[in-house]
C-alpha positions as CSV (number, residue, x, y, z in Angstrom):
1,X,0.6,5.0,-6.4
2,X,2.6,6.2,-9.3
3,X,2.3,3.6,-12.7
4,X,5.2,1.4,-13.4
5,X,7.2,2.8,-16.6
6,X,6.7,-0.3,-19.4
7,X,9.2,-0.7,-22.1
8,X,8.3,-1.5,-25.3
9,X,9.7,-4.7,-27.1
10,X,11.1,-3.9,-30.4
11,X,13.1,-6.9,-30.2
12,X,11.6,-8.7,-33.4
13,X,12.2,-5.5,-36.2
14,X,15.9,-6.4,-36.6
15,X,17.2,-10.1,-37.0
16,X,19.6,-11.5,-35.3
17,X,22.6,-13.7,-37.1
18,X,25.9,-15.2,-35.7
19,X,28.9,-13.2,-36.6
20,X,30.8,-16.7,-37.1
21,X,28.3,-17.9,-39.9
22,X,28.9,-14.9,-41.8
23,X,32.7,-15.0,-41.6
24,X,34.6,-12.5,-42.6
25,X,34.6,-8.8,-43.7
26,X,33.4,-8.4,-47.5
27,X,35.2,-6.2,-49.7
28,X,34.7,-2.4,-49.5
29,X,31.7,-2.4,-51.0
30,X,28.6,0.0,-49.4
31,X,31.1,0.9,-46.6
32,X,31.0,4.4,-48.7
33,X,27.7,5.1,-48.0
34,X,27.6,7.6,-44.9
35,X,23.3,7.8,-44.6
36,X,20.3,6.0,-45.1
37,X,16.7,7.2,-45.8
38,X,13.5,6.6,-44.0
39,X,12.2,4.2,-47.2
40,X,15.7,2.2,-47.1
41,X,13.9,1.2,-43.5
42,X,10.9,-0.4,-45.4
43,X,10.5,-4.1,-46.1
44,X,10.7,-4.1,-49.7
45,X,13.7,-1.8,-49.8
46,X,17.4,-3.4,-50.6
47,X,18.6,-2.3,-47.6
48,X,16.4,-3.4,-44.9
49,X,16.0,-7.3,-45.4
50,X,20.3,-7.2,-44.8
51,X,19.9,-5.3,-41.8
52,X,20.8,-7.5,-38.5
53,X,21.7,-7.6,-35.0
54,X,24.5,-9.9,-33.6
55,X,23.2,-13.2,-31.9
56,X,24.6,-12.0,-28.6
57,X,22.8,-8.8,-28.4
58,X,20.6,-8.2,-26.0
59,X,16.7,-7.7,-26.4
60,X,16.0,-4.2,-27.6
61,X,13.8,-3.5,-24.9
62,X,15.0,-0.8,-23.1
63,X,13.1,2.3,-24.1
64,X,10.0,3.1,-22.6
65,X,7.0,4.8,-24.7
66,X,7.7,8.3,-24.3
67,X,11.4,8.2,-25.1
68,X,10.4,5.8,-28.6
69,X,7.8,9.1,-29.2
70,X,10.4,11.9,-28.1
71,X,13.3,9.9,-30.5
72,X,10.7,10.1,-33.9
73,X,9.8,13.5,-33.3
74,X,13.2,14.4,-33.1
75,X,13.8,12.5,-36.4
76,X,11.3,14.4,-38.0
77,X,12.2,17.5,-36.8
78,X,15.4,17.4,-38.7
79,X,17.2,17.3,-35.0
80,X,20.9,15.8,-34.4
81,X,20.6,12.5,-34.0
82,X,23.7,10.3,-33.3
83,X,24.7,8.2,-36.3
84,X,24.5,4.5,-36.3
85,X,27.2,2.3,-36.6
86,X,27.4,-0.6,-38.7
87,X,29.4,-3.8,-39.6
88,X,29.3,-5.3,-43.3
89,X,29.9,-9.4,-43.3
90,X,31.3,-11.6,-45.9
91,X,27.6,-12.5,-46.2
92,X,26.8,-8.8,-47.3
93,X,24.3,-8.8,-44.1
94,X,25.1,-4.7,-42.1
95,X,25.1,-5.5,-38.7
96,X,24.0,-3.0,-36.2
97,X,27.2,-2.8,-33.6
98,X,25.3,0.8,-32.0
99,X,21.9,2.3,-32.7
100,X,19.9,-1.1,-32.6
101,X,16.7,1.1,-30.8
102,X,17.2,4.1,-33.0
103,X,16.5,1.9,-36.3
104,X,14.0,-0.2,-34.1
105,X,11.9,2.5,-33.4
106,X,11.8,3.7,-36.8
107,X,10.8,0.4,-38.0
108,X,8.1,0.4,-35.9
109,X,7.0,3.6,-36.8
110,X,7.2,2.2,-40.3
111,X,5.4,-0.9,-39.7
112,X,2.9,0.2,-36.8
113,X,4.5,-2.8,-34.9
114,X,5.3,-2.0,-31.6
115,X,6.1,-5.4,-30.3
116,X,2.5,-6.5,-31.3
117,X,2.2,-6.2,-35.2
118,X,2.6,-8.5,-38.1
119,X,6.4,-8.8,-37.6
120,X,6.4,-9.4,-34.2
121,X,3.3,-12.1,-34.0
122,X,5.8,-13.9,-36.6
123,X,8.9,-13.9,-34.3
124,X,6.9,-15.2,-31.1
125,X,5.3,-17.6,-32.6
126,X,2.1,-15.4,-32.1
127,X,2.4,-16.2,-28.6
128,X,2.6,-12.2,-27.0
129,X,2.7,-12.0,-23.2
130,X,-0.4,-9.1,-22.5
131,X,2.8,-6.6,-21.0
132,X,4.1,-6.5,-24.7
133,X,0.4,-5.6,-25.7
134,X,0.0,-3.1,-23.4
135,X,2.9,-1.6,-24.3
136,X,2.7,-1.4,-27.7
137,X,-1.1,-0.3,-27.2
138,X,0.4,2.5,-25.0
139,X,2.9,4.0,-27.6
140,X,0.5,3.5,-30.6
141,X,-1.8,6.0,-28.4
142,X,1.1,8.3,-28.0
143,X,2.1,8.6,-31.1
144,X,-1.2,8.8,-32.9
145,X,-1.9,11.8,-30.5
146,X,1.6,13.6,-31.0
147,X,2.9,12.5,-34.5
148,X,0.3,10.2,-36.7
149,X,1.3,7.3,-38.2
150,X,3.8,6.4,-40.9
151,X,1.1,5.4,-43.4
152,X,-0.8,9.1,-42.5
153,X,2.7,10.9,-43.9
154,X,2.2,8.8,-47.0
155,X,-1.0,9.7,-47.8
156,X,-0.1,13.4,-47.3
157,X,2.1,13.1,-50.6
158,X,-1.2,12.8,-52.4
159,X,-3.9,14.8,-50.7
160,X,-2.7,17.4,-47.7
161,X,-6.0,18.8,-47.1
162,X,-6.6,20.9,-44.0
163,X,-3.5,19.5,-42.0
164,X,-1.5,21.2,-39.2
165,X,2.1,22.8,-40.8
166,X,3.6,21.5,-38.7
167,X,3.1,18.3,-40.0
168,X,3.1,19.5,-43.7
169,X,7.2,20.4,-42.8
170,X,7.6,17.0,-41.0
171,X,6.6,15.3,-44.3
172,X,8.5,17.1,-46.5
173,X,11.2,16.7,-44.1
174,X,10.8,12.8,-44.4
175,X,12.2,13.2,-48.2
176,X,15.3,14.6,-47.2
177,X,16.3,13.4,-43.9
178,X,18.9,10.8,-43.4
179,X,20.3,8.2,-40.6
180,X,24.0,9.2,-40.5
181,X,26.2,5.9,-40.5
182,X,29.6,5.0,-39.4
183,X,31.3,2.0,-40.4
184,X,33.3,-0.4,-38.6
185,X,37.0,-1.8,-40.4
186,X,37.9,-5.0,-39.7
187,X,37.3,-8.6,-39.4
188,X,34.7,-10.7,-37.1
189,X,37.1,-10.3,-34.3
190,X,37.1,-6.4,-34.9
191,X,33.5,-5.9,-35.4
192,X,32.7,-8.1,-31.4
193,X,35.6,-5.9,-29.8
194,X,34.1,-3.1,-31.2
195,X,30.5,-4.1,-29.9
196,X,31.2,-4.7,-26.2
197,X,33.4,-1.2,-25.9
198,X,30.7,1.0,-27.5
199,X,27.2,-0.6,-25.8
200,X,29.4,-1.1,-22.1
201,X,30.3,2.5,-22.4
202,X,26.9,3.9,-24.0
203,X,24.5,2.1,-21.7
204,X,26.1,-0.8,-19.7
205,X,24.9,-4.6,-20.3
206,X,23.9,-6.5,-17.1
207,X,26.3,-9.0,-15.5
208,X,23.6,-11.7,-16.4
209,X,24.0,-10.6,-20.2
210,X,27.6,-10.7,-20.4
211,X,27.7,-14.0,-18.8
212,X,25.4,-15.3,-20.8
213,X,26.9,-13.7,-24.1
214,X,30.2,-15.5,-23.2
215,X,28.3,-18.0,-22.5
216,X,26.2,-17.8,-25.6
217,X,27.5,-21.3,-27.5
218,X,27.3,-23.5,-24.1
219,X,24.0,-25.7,-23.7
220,X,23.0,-23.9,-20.3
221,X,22.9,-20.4,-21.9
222,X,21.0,-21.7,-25.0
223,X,18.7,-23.9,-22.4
224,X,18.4,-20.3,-20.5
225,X,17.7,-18.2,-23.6
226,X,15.0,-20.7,-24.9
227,X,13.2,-20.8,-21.5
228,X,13.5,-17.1,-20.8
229,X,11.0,-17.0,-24.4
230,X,9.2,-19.9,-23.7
231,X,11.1,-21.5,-27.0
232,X,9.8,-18.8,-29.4
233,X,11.9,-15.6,-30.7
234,X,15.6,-16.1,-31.9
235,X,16.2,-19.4,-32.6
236,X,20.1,-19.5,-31.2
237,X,19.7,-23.4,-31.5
238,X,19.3,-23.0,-34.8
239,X,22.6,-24.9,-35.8
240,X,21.3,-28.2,-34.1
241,X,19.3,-30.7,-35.9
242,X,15.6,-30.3,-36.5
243,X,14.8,-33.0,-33.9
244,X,17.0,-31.3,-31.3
245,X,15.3,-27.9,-31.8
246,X,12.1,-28.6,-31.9
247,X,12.7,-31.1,-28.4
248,X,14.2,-27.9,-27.1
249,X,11.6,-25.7,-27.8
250,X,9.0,-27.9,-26.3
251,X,10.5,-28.2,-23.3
252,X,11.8,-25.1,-22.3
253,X,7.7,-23.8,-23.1
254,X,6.9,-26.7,-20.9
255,X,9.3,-25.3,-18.0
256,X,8.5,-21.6,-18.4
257,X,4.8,-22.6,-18.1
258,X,5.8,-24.5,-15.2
259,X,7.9,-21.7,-13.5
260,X,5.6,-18.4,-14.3
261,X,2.7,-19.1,-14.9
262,X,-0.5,-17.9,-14.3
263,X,0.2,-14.6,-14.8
264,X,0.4,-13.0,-11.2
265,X,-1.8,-9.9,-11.4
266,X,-1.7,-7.7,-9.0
267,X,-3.4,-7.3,-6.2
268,X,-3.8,-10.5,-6.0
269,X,-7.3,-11.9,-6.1
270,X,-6.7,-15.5,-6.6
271,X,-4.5,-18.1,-4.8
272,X,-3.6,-19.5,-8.2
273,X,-0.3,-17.8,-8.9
274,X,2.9,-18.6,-10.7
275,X,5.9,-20.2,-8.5
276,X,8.2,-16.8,-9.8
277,X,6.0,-13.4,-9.8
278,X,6.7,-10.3,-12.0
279,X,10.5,-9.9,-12.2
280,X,12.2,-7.4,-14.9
281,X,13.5,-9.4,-18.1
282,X,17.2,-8.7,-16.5
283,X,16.2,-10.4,-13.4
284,X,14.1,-13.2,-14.9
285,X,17.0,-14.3,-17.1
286,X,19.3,-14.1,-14.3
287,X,17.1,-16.1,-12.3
288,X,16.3,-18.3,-15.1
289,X,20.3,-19.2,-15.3
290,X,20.9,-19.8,-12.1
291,X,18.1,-22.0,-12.3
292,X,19.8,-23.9,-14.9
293,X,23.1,-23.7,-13.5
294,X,22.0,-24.9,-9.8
295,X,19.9,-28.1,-10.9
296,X,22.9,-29.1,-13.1
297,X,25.4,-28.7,-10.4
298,X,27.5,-26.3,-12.9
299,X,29.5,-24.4,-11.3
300,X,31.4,-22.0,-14.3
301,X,29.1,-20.8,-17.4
302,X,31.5,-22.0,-20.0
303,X,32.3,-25.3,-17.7
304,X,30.2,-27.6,-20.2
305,X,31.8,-25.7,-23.4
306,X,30.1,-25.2,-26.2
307,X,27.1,-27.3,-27.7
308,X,27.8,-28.1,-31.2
309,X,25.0,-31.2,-31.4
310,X,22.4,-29.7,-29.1
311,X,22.1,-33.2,-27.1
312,X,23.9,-31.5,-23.9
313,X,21.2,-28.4,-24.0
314,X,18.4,-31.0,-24.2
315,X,19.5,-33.0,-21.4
316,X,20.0,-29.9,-19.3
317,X,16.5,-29.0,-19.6
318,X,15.0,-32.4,-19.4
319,X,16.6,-32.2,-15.6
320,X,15.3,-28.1,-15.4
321,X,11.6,-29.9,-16.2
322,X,11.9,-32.5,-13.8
323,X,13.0,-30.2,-10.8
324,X,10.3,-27.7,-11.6
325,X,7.5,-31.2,-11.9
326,X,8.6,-32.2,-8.3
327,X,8.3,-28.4,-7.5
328,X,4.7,-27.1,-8.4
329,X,2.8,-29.8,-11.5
330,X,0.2,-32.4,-12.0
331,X,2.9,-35.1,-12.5
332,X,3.1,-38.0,-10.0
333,X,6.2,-36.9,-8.9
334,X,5.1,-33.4,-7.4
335,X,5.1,-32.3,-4.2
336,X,2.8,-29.8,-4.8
337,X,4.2,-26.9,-2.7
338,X,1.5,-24.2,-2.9
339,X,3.2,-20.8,-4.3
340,X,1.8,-18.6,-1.3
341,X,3.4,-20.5,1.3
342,X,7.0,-21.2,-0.1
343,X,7.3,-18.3,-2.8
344,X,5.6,-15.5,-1.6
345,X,5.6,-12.6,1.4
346,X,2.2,-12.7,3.2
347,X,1.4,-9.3,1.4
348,X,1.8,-11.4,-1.8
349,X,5.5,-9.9,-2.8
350,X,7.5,-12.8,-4.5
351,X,10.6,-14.2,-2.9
352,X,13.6,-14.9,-4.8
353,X,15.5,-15.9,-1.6
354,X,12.6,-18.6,-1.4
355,X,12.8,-20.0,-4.8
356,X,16.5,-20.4,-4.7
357,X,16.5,-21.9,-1.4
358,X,13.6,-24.3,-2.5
359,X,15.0,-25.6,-5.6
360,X,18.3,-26.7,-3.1
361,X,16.1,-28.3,-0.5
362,X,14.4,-30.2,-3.4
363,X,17.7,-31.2,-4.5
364,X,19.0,-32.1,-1.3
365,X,16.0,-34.0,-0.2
366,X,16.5,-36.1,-3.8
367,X,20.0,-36.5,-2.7
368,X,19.3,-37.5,0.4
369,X,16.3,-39.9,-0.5
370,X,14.6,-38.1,2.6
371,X,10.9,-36.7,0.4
372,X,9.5,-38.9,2.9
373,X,11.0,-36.9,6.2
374,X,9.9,-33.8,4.8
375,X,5.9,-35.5,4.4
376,X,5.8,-36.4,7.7
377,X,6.3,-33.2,9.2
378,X,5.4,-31.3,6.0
379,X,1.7,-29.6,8.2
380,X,4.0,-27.9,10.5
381,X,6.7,-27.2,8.6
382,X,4.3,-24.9,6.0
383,X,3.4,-23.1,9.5
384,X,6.5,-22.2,10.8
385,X,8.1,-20.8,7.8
386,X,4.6,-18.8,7.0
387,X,4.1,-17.8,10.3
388,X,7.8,-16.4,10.7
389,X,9.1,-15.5,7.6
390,X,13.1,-15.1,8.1
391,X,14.3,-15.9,4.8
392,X,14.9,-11.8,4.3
393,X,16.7,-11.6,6.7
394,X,18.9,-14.6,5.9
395,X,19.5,-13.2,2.2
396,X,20.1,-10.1,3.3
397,X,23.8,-9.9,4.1
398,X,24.8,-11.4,0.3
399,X,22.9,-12.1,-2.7
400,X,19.8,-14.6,-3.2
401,X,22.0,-17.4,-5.2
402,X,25.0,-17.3,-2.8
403,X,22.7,-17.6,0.1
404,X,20.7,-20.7,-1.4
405,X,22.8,-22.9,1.1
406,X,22.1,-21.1,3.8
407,X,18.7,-20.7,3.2
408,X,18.6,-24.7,2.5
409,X,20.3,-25.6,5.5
410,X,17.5,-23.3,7.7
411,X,14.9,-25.2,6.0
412,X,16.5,-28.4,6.6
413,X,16.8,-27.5,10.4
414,X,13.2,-27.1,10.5
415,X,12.6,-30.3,9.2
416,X,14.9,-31.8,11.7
417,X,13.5,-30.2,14.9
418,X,9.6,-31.1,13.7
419,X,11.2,-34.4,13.2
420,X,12.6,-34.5,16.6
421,X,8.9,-33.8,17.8
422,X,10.3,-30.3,18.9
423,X,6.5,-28.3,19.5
424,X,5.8,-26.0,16.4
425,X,5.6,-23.0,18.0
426,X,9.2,-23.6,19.9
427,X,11.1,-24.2,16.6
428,X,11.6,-20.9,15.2
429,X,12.5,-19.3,19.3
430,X,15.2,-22.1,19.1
431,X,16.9,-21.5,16.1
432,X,17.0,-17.4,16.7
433,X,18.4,-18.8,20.1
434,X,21.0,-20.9,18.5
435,X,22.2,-18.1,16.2
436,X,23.5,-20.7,13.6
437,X,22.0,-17.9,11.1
438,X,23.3,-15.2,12.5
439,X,20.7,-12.9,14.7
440,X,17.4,-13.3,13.5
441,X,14.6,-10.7,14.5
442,X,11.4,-12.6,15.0
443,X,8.3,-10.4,13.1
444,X,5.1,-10.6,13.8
445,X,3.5,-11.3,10.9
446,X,0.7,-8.6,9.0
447,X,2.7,-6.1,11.3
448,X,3.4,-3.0,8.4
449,X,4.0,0.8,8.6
450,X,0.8,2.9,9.3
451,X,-0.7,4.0,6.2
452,X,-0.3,7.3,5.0
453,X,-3.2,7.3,2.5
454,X,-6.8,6.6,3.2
455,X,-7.0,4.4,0.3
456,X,-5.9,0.6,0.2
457,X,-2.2,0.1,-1.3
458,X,-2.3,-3.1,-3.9
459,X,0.0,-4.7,-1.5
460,X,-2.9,-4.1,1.5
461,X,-5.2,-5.4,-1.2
462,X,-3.1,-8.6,-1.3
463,X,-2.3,-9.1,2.3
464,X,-6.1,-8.8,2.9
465,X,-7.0,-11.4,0.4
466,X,-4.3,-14.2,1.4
467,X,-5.1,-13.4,5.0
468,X,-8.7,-14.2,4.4
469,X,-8.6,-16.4,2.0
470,X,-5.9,-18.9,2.7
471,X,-6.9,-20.7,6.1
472,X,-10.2,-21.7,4.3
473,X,-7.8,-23.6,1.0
474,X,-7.6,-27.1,0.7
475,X,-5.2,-29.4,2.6
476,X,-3.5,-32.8,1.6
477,X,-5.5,-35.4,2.9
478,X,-2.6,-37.9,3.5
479,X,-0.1,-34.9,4.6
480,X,-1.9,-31.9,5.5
481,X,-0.2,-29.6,3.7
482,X,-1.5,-26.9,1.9
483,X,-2.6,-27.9,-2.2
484,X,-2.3,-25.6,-4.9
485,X,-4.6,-24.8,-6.9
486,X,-5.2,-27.3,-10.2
487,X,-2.6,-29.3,-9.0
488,X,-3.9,-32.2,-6.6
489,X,-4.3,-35.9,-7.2
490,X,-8.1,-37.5,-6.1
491,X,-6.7,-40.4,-4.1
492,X,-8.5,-44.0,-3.2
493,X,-9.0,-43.8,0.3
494,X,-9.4,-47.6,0.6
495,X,-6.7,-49.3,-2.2
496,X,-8.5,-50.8,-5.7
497,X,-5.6,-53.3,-4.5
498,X,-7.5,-53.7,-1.3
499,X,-10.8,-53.6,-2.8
500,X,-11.2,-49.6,-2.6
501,X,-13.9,-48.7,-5.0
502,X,-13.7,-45.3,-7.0
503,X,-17.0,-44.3,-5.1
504,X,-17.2,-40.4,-3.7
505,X,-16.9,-41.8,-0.1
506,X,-13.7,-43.3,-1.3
507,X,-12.3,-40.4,-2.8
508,X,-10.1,-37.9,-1.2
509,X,-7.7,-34.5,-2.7
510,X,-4.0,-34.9,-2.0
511,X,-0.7,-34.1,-3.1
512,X,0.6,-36.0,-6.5
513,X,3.8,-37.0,-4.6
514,X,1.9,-38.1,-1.5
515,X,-0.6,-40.3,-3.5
516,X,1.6,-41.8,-5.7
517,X,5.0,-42.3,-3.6
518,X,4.5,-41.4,0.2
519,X,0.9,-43.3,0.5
520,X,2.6,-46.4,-1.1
C-alpha cells in the first residue's frame, strides 16, 4: 500500500498579527531594501523578531518533506528562487503577503524545528499531536542525509576538515546568497487585496478558509479556530479579556478531546476510537465549523457579526460542549452512542455523512423532548443502521452538511417504524420500498472486491477486528445498546431510594443518559 505523503507544520516559525492592530502603512522606511540574508532569518537578528504573518492566513502546512528538502537545496545552490513579498505596518512589523513556506522552511532549517522544536513546543502549548512528530522526524532524516544541518555549516567557518565540495561551495554560498523581496504600496486595505489575489492565484485557499477568513472576527470562526487547536497556537481571541480567553481555551480543548480523541490508528485494534477519525486539517476545520454553525442554528458565517467581548464565542462553545457530552462522554447527560456503530463503516472507515446526520438527530430529539423514544427502541435501532449501512448512498447525490436533514429524517423513520413495533429485519425492506430516499440498494454487509494481493489490506485488518470483536462488547443494561468504551455509568439495580445497596449483585454497566434520565 503506497505511504500517505505527511506535511510538515511550520506553522509556529512566523507569528501571526491582525493587520487592523497595526494600522496603517509606515513611512518609506526599509521598503528600499530588495534582499535579505540567511542570518537576518536568525532569532537574534533585527529583522526576524518583526517578521509576521496576517491573522487570517492559513496554517503553513502545505509542503510535504521532500519539497521543504528540494526548496533548501535549491537555496543553497544559488538557484532562482521567487522573491517574497512583504508588507511594512505602522507598527514597523513586515508581513509576509507571499512566501510564508519559503521563509518557514528556512527558519526551520535555522532552528532544526520542524513543527517539533523549541519554537514550536512554545506555540502549542507543548501539546504536539504524534503526526506533527513524525513529520518533523521524517524531514530532519532527510535533510541530515542530503544537506546537514544549519548549525554543521556554522561550524564549517571554523574547521572544514575532510568535507564533501560540494558542501564547502554551499557554505561559502550561504555568505552571499540573498531572499529577493518585493514590497507592497499601500495602506491596510491594499496590503489584504493584495494577499487574497496573489495566494488564490499561486495556490488556491479552500472554501472552508475563505469562509472562515471572512469570517475571522465572528464568535463561531474564533470558537472553530480554537477547537480546530484544541485552544493552543494563535491566540485570535487575544483581544478579549483574560477571563474570556482562558474560558475559551478550556473549552474548546475540552470539545476537541471530546470529538477526536483517542487517536484512531489504523488498522484498527481497539474499539476505543474517537467519534471523528483521521480527516486532513482542510476537512477537519470544515467539519469543525459546520459543527459550530449546525448546533447554533446559524445559518450565514458573518450572521452573528463580529465578537468584540468574547461572551458570544463562549457561549457558542458552551452549547458545541454540551452537544458533543450528550453525543459520546462520561457526563450524565450522555447517550453514549458507541463510535463503531454510528460513526464508522464496518471496515472501520469514518463517516462524515454519520456525524452530520447524528448531531441533527441529537438536536431534533432535544427539540422534540423524544431521548426517551429513541431508548426504547435504541437495541434495534443500532442493528438496523449497522446491519444496512445506507447513509452513502443518501449523501451521495450532494454534500455531507446539506444532506444532514435527510440523513436525520431516515434516522428518525427508523425510530418510528421500531416504534410502531415494525419487526427489525422488515424496517430497512420498507423504507427502500417506500423510496422516500430516493432508490436505495440494500448491501450485504462485509461484501468487498476480491483481493488482488495475498496480503491483508489495513482496511481487511479492520473489518476483521470489528467483525470479531464487536458482538462480544458490552451492552446497556437498561437499553441494550451497545457502550463505548470508558464511557458507561455502574447503575443500582435496586434504587438506594428503594433500599438498593451498592453491593456487586446490585450493580450493573449502562449508559449515563439511561441511568441518570431514562431509568428515572
Amino acid at each position: 500500500m503506497r505511504k500517505k505523503i505527511q506535511n510538515v507544520s511550520l506553522d509556529a516559525l512566523i507569528p501571526r498579527e491582525a493587520f487592523e492592530i497595526q494600522g496603517e502603512q509606515s513611512q518609506n522606511i526599509g521598503r528600499n531594501v530588495h534582499t535579505i540574508s540567511i542570518r537576518d532569518l536568525e532569532q537574534n537578528s533585527f529583522f526576524y523578531p518583526s517578521l509576521r504573518k496576517p491573522d487570517f492566513q492559513r496554517e503553513t502546512n502545505e509542503w510535504d518533506a521532500e519539497k521543504i528538502c528540494e526548496f533548501i537545496e535549491s537555496f543553497l545552490d544559488g538557484d532562482l528562487i521567487p522573491a517574497v513579498i512583504l508588507w511594512r505596518s505602522a507598527g514597523s512589523d513586515y508581513f509576509v503577503i507571499d512566501g510564508s513556506h519559503r521563509l518557514s522552511s528556512l527558519i526551520a532549517w535555522i532552528n532544526d524545528d520542524y513543527g517539533d522544536g523549541k519554537i514550536s513546543k512554545e506555540f502549542y502549548d507543548g501539546d504536539i499531536v504524534d503526526e506533527q512528530k513524525s513529520a518533523a522526524q521524517t524531514v530532519k532524516k532527510l535533510i541530515k542525509e542530503r544537506i546537514g544541518s544549519y548549525k554543521f555549516y556554522q561550524s564549517l567557518t571554523q574547521n572544514r576538515g575532510e568535507v564533501d565540495p560540494k558542501i564547502i561551495d554551499r557554505s561559502r554560498n550561504l555568505g552571499a546568497l540573498g531572499i529577493q523581496l518585493q514590497w507592497v504600496e499601500g495602506d491596510v486595505r491594499k496590503a489584504e487585496d493584495s494577499f487574497f489575489k496573489i495566494n488564490q492565484k499561486a495556490a488556491p485557499i479552500g472554501e472552508t478558509e475563505i469562509r472562515l477568513l471572512q469570517a475571522r472576527k465572528t464568535p463561531n470562526g474564533v470558537a472553530a479556530r480554537a477547537i480546530m487547536r484544541s485552544g493552543s497556537g494563535h491566540k485570535y481571541w487575544s483581544d478579549f479579556p483574560q477571563e474570556k480567553q482562558v474560558n475559551i481555551e478550556k473549552l474548546a480543548q475540552e470539545i476537541h478531546q471530546l470529538i477526536f480523541e483517542p487517536k484512531l490508528k489504523n488498522p484498527i485494534k481497539n474499539l476505543d476510537v474517537p467519534i471523528v477519525g483521521n480527516l486532513s486539517s482542510s476537512e477537519k476545520l470544515e467539519l469543525i465549523l459546520e459543527f459550530v454553525n449546525m448546533v447554533n442554528s446559524i445559518e450565514e458565517d458573518n450572521q452573528l457579526g463580529n465578537d468584540s467581548t468574547g461572551d458570544k464565542t463562549v457561549k457558542l462553545l458552551i452549547k458545541c460542549k454540551k452537544v458533543a457530552q450528550r453525543i459520546n462522554s462520561k457526563d450524565p447527560s450522555s447517550l453514549g452512542l458507541h463510535p463503531i456503530i454510528y460513526f464508522y463503516t464496518s471496515a472501520g472507515k469514518p463517516k462524515i455523512g454519520s456525524f452530520y446526520g447524528i448531531v441533527t438527530l441529537v438536536l431534533d430529539l432535544e427539540k422534540t423532548k423524544s431521548f426517551s423514544k429513541f431508548i426504547q427502541v435504541r437495541k434495534d435501532f443500532e442493528w438496523v443502521i449497522w446491519q444496512d449501512d445506507m447513509i452513502p448512498q443518501i449523501v451521495s447525490k450532494s454534500s455531507a452538511i446539506k444532506a444532514r436533514g435527510k440523513v436525520k429524517d431516515f434516522y428518525r423513520q427508523i425510530i418510528d417504524k421500531l416504534s410502531q413495533e415494525v419487526d427489525k429485519k422488515n424496517v430497512m425492506k420498507e423504507i427502500v420500498a417506500e423510496k422516500t430516499f430516493g432508490s436505495l440498494k440494500r448491501k450485504i454487509k462485509g461484501n468487498t472486491s476480491e483481493a488482488v494481493s495475498k496480503d491483508f489490506s489495513r482496511e481487511t485488518k479492520s473489518a476483521a477486528h470489528i467483525r470479531d470483536t464487536l458482538p462480544g462488547s458490552p451492552r446497556c443494561k437498561i437499553c441494550e445498546g451497545y457502550l463505548p468504551i470508558g464511557f458507561s455509568s455502574i447503575d443500582h439495580k435496586i434504587r438506594k431510594a428503594d433500599g438498593g445497596l451498592g453491593t456487586l449483585k446490585n450493580a450493573q454497566l449502562t449508559h449515563p443518559y439511561c441511568n441518570t434520565t431514562f431509568k428515572n
